[in-house]
Residue, then its C-alpha position, 0 to 999 in steps of 0.5 A: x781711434x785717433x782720440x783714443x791714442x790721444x786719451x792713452x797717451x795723456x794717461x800714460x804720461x799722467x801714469x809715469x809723472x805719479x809714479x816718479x812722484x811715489x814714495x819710491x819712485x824718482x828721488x831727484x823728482x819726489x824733491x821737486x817742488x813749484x818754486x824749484x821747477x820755474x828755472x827748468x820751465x823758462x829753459x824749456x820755453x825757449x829750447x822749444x823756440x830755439x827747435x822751431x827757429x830750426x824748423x826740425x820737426x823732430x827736434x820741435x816734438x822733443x823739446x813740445x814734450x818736455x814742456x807737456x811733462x814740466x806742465x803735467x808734472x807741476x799740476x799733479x804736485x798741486x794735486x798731491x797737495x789737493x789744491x786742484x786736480x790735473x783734470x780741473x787745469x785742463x777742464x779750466x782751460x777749455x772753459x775759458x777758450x770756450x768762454x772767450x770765443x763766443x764768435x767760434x763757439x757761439x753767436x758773435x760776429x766779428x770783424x777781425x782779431x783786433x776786435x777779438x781781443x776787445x771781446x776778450x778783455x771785455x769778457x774777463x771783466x764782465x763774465x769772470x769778474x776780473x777787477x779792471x786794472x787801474x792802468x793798462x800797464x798792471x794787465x802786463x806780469x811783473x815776473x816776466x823777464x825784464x826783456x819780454x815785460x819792456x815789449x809788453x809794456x811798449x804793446x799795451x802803451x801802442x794799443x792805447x794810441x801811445x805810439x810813434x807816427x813813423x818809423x824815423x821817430x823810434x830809430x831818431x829815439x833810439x839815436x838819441x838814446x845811443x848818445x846820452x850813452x857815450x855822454x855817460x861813459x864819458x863822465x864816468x858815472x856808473x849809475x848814469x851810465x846804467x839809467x842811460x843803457x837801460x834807456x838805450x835797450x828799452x828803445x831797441x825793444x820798442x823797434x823791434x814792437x815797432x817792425x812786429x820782431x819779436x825781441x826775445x826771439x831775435x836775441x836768441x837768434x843772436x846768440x846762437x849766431x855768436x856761439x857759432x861763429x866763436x866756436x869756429x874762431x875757437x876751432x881755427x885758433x887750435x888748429x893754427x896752434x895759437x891761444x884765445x888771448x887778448x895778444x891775439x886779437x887780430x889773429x881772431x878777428x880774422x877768423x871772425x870775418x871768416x866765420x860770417x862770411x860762412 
């Protein structure tokens, strides 16, 4: 009964994608296209981890659903333009999880997730025909954020035993880099000082790889800290009556100390 459910719902949310897709369904949807859905699905990713920081089940199964549309809505274009069918992604990824887990699925035996992960490495060259990359480094996607892709990087370098021995020599890093920033300020030049800060903030990615803290997450986490935190210096400016400008800064960061200890 319960896949039943599960087959009807999948089919209705094929059936409502073709329809918004029709000649006279949705205009908004029909001018989509792959390319102009790639901001909307990078949104979408991180409102659904933003959900599960929150850990709101309700709120999770919203933003999940979201992302089950952009993904079913992105394969039925191809399949418009008969590129591939949204049976055959589906059929795809079941292969392959299939595939890449020969210890669950067949006759295998492993030790632990670290030889798990050889196996599926070995596997996409061996079985998939996959050409080997040149460097350990080509395996990681050049579309990804510049954030996400520093991590990777720092990941496939780390495996390759290109790695701190201790955590005082990632934070010593990180120091270091904190004063070639101040040196850069100092003389004023503008293209050091970007060498020097993108410098800086690849060493606090690899911090964050180091303590296993997700950077991206962690940012995010950050950020809605921040907006939290404005906002209640923004509602307290109000009710003082005073304005949010620069003459006022000591006025704000009084309700800044406030809001954190909140």
């Amino acid at each position: 009964m319960e896949n039943e459910k599960l087959t009807a719902a999948f089919q209705g949310l094929y059936n409502t994608v073709a329809r918004l897709r029709a000649p006279d369904g949705c205009p908004w949807d029909r001018e989509q296209s792959p390319a102009s859905l790639r901001g909307d699905l990078i949104e979408e990713t991180y409102e659904c981890i933003e959900a599960i920081d929150e850990k709101e089940s309700g709120h999770i199964r919203e933003e999940l659903g979201d992302l089950f549309l952009l993904v079913t809505m992105l394969s039925y274009m191809h399949e418009q333009e008969n590129s591939f069918s949204v049976a055959e992604v589906l059929e795809g990824i079941t292969e392959k999880l299939i595939r890449r887990h020969p210890h669950v699925f067949g006759e295998v035996k492993v030790k632990d997730s670290a030889e798990v992960l050889q196996n599926w490495s070995r596997i996409k060259v061996e079985q998939e025909g996959r050409k080997p990359k040149d460097s350990l480094l080509d395996e990681v996607s050049a579309g990804l954020p510049p954030l996400a892709r520093a991590y990777k990087l720092q990941k496939k370098a780390a495996k390759a035993g290109f790695d701190w021995p201790d955590l005082a020599g990632v934070i010593g890093k990180l120091e270091e880099e904190e004063t070639e920033v101040k040196e850069a300020a100092a003389a004023g030049d503008a293209e050091k000082i970007e060498e020097e800060l993108g410098d800086l903030l690849f060493s606090a990615v690899n911090l964050c790889r180091y303590l296993k803290i997700e950077p991206t997450v962690a940012l995010q986490r950050t950020n809605n800290k921040f907006i939290k935190r404005f906002k209640y210096v923004e509602q307290e400016m109000k009710k003082a009556g005073e304005t949010m400008e620069k003459g006022n800064l000591a006025v704000m960061d009084k309700y800044w100390e406030e809001a954190k200890k909140l």
